[in-house]
LOMAR-565179 format. One record per residue (C-alpha): residue in one letter; x, y, z. Coordinates in steps of 0.001 Angstrom, whole numbers, plus 500000, padded with zeros to 6 digits. Layout:
<sites>
aXYZ/...
</sites>
This chain:
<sites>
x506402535751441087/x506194538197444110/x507816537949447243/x504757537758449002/x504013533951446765/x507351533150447834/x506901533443451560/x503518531785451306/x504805528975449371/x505525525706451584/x508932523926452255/x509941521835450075/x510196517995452187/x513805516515451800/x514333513165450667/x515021511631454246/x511408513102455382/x510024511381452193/x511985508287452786/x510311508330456179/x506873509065455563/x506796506288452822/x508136503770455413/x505400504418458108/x506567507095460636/x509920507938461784/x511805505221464044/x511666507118467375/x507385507302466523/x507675503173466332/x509768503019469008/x506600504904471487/x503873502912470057/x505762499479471145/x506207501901474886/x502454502442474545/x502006498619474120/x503713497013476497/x502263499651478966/x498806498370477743/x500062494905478379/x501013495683481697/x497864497254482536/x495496494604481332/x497673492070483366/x497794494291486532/x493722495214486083/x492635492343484818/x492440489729488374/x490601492876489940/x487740493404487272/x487429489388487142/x486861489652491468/x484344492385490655/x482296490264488179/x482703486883489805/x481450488673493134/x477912488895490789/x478306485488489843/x476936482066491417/x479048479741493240/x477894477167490514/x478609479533487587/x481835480749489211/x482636477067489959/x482732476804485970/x485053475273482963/x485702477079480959/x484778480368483151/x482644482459481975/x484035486690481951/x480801487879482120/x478203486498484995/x475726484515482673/x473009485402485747/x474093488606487623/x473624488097491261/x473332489956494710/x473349487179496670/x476921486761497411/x476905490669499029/x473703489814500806/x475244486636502610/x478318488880503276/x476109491166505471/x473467488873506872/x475023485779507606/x478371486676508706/x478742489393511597/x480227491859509264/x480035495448511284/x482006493478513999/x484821492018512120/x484851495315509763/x485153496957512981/x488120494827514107/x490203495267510900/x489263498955511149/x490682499188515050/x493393497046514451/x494378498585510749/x494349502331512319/x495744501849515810/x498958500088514305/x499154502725511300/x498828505716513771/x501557503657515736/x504302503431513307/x503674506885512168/x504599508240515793/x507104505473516430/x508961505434513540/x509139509231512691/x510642509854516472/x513218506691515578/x513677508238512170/x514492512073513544/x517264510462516126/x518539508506513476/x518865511406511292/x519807514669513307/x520535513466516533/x524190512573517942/x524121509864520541/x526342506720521437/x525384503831519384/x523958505609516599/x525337503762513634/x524430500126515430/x520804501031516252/x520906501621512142/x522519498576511567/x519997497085513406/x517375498320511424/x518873497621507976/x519366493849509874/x515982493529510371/x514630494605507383/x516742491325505456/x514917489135508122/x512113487518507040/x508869488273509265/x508510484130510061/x511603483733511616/x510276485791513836/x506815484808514311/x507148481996516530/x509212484108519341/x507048486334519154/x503527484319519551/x505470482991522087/x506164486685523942/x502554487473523019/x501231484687525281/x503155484385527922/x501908487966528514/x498429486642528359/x497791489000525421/x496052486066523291/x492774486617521735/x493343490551522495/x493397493732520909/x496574494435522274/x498159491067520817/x497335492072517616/x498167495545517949/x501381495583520059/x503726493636518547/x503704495723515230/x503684499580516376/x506862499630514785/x508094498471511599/x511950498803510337/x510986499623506936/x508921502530508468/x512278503906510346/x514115503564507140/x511438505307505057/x511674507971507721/x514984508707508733/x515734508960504820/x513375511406504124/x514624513285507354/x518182513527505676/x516764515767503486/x515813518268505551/x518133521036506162/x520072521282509501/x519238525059509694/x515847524509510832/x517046522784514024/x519647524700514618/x517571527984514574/x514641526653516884/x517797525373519199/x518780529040518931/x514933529991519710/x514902527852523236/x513197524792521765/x513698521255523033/x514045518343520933/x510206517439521403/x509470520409520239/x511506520700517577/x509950517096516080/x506371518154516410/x506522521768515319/x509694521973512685/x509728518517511296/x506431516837511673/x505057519544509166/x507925518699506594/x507301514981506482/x503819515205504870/x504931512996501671/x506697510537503830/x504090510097506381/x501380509770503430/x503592507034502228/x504339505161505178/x500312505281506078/x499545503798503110/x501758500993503143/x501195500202506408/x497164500218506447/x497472498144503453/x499724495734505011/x497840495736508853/x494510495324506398/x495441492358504387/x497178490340507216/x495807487085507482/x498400484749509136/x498975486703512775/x495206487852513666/x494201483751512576/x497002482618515473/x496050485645517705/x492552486047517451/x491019482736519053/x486961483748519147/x484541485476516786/x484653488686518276/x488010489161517477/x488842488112513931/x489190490702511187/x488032490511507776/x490547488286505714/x490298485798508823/x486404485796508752/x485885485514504947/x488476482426504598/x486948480691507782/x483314481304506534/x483649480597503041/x486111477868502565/x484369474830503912/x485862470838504092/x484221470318500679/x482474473295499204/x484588477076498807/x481773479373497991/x484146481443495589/x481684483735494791/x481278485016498819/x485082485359499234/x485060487551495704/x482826489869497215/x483900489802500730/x487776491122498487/x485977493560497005/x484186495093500002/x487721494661501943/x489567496371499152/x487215499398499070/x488383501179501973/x492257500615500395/x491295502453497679/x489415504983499530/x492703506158501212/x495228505835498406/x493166508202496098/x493078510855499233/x496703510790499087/x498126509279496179/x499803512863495550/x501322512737498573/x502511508781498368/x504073509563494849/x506325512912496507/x507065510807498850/x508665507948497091/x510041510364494615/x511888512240497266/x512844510196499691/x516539509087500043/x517323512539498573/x519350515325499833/
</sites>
């Protein structure tokens, strides 16, 4: 036999490979398909109450009114999407969610950012109890709260108001958390040399670590405009008239009657709300992942 059959030749497979390949795969091969599964499992269970909103929105009240329910819509409909935008006054309370959603997201971006930057690389008296006062407020739930603060909100006479649903949440404790962690992480030479340079303090926030807290921001944004969106219980105690109730307050009034809950209206009335959610996470779902990845570290 030459060399040259001798090279060619393959290994020969030892008897724990055999062993192996005779019993199905190796163990750390079963181990990933059981990974695989339960991540399937988790996915059907976390997709599966959207897709069902999406087909019961083409659905009939009677059909979606059904036992057993039916996965499929026996008689796909438009009719629940053409109520949505004929019979309520959608562009206004879209409009409202929209003002409202924005003008407090844009808030707590400024708000907390600032907080977060003194928090994190400024010295000033009472540092560590303004903290304390954030991590305190973060372990208090938001309706032991809400009372005192309808109560503030009125006696102000900003019921029924853009401001009264605005105000009141241009700053979020979570928000200076999220930020003032992230700002840890930013090295202290970057101050220091625009201190060096003449800057002030403003400056130094807008120009050397506004730019730096892309991830963070992203994140916070997204959190926020998905909270602000989906609130329901403040803008129905706030908002006292038509022309100022936002989406999750107009579908629930509108299509939960004393009698009769036209299910198949509120499904699509979710699925229109939830659009513009997913609109703004796929923008900047890089940027929301860096900055929950990063954040905390130094």
């Amino acid at each position: 036999m030459t060399t040259s059959g001798l090279a060619s030749a393959p290994p020969a497979e030892s008897r724990p490979a055999r062993r192996r390949r005779a019993m199905g795969g190796a163990p750390e091969d079963r181990g990933q398909l059981w990974v695989y599964a339960v991540l399937a499992a988790g996915l059907v269970i976390l997709v599966g109450p959207f897709v069902w909103m999406v087909l019961g929105s083409f659905k009939t009240n009677a059909e979606a009114r059904q036992v057993p329910p039916t996965w499929l819509p026996e008689s796909p409909t438009t009719e629940n999407y053409r109520q949505l935008f004929t019979q309520l006054d959608f562009p206004q309370f879209f409009f409202n969610s929209t003002v409202v959603a924005v003008a407090i997201t844009v808030g707590n971006l400024v708000f907390c950012s600032m907080l977060g930057y003194a928090l994190a690389k400024l010295r000033f008296p009472g540092k560590r109890l303004v903290f304390a006062l954030v991590l305190g407020m973060l372990m208090v739930p938001s309706m032991v709260t809400f009372v005192p603060l309808f109560m503030l909100v009125s006696q102000l006479g900003m019921v029924n108001s853009y401001a009264g649903l605005i105000l009141p949440w241009l700053a979020q404790p979570l928000g200076v958390f999220l930020m003032r962690q992230f700002i840890l992480g930013l090295p202290d030479d970057l101050i220091h040399a625009a201190r060096v340079d003449g800057a002030g303090e403003f400056r130094i926030f807008a120009r050397v670590i506004l730019p730096l807290c892309g991830p963070a921001l992203a994140t916070l944004g997204i959190l926020q405009f998905l909270a602000t969106w989906n609130n329901f219980l403040w803008p129905l105690v706030v908002a006292q008239s038509e022309d100022r109730y936002t989406l999750p307050v107009a579908l629930a009034l509108y299509a939960i009657g004393e009698n009769n809950t036209r299910y198949g209206l509120l499904m699509a009335g979710a699925v229109v709300t939830v659009l513009p959610i997913l609109l703004i996470f796929v923008l900047l779902q890089r940027h929301f992942v860096r900055g929950i990845a990063t954040t905390g570290l130094k």
